[in-house]
C-alpha positions in Angstrom: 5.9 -2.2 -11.5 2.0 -1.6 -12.7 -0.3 0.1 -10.9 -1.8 -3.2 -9.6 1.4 -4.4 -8.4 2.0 -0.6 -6.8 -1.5 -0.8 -4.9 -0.9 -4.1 -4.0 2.5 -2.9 -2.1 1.0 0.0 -1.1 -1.5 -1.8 0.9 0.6 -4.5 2.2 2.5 -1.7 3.9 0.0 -0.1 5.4 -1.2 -3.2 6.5 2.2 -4.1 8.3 2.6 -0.2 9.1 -1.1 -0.4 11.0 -0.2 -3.4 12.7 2.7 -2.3 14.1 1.3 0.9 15.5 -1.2 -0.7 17.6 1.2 -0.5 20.5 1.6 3.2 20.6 0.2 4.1 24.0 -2.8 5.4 24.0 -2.3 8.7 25.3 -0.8 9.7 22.0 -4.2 8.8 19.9 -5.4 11.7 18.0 -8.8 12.9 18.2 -11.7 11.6 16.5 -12.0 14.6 14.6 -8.5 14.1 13.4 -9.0 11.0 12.5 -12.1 11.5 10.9 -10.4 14.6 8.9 -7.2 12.1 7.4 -10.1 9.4 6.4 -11.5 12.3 4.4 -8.4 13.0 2.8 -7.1 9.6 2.4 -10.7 9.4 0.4 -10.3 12.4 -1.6 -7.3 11.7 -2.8 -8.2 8.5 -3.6 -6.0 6.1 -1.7 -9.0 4.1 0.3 -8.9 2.3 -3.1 -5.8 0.9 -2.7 -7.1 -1.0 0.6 -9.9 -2.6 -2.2 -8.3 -5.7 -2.7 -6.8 -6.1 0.5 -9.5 -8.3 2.2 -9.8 -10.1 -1.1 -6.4 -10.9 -1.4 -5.8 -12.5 2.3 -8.9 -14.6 1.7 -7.8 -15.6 -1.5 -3.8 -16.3 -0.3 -5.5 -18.6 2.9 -7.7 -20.4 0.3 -4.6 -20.7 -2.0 -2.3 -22.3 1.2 -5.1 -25.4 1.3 -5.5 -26.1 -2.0 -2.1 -28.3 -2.6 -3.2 -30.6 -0.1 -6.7 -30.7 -0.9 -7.4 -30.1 -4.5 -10.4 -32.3 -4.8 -12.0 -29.1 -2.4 -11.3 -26.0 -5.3 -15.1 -25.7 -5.6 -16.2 -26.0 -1.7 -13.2 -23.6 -1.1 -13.8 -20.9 -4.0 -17.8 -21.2 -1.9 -16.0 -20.6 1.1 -14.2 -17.7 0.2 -17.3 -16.3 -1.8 -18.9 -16.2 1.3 -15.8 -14.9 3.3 -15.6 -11.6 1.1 -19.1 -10.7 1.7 -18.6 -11.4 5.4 -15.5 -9.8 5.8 -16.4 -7.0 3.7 -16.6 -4.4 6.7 -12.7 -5.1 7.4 -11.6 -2.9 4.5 -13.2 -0.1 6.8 -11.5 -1.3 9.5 -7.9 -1.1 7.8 -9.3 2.7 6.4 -9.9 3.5 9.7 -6.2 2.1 11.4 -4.6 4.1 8.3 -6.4 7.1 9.0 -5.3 6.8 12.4 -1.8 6.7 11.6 -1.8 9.9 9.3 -3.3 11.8 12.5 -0.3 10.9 14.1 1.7 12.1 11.6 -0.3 15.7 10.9 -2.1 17.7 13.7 -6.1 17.9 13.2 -5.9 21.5 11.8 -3.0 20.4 9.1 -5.3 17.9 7.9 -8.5 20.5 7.5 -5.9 22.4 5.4 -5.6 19.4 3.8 -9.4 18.6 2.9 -9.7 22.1 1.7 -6.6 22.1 -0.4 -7.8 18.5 -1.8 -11.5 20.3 -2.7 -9.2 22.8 -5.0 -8.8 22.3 -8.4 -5.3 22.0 -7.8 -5.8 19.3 -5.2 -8.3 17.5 -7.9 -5.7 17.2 -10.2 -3.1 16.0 -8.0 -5.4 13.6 -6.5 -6.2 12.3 -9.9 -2.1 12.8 -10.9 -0.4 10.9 -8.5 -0.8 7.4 -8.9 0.1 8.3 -12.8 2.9 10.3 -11.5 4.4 7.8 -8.8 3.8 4.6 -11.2 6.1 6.3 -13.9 8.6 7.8 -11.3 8.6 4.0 -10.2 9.4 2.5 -13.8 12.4 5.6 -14.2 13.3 4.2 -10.8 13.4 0.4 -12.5 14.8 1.9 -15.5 17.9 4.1 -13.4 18.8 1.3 -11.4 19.2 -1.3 -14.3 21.5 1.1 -16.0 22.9 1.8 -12.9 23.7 -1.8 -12.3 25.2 -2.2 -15.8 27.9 0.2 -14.7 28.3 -1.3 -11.2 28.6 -4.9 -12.2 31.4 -3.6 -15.1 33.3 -1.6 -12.4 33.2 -5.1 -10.3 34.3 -7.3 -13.0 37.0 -4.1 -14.0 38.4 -3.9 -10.2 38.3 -7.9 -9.4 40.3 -8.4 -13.0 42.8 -6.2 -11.1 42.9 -8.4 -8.7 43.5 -11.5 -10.9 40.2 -12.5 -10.6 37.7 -13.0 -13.3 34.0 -12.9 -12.9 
């Protein structure tokens, strides 16, 4: 999986983990200042960019869903969306914003202030500039283990069916 593909993911989870947080009650919201503290590390360590394409992309997959049964329409659609992105453009603020919200539900405000700091360290500079590196080649070891992995599985099948008198 590339990096693309990895933000891509990335954001359609937070999209669908946002979304389905909504309905926490809100007696358990976190301060603003909490709030305000996690968009500062979510933008230090530089996962706002993942939410980039987000806005893009939904525009883009509605357009896609009308063009089958109108194609004669590309152009006045691809205007349409041109003008949609530039509209919408504030909602990728929006989704920063839920996402925040949902990492000061996961760490108290004075976790994430340790966290700013720590992200203002060199230390925190290189891990912020690290970790997509270090998760997209984790992921492709991941690919890699489980194809191996599979190799073995599907040879014990075949092996423990032939027992059986079956042959796959």
């Amino acid at each position: 999986m590339d990096l693309r593909a990895l933000s891509r993911f990335a954001a359609v989870v937070a999209v669908a983990t946002a979304c389905t947080s909504l309905s926490v009650a809100r007696a358990q919201e976190p301060s603003k200042a909490a709030i305000a503290a996690a968009r500062e590390v979510l933008a230090m360590k530089g996962a706002t960019n993942m939410f980039i394409p987000v806005p893009i992309g939904v525009i883009e997959t509605v357009k896609r869903s009308f063009l089958p049964t109108n194609p004669n329409l590309a152009r006045e659609l691809n205007e349409v969306a041109a003008v949609l992105q530039k509209e919408f453009e504030s909602k990728r603020a929006e989704l920063i914003d839920d996402v925040a919200t949902i990492y000061a539900r996961h760490f108290t405000e004075p976790e994430l202030k340790d966290l700013v700091v720590f992200f203002k360290t060199p230390l925190g500079q290189k891990w912020a500039r690290e970790e997509p590196a270090a998760i997209e080649e984790g992921l492709r070891e991941a690919q890699r283990w489980s194809d191996t992995f599979s190799d073995i599985v599907m040879g014990r099948f075949r092996s423990e069916m032939q027992k059986k008198g079956y042959s796959l």
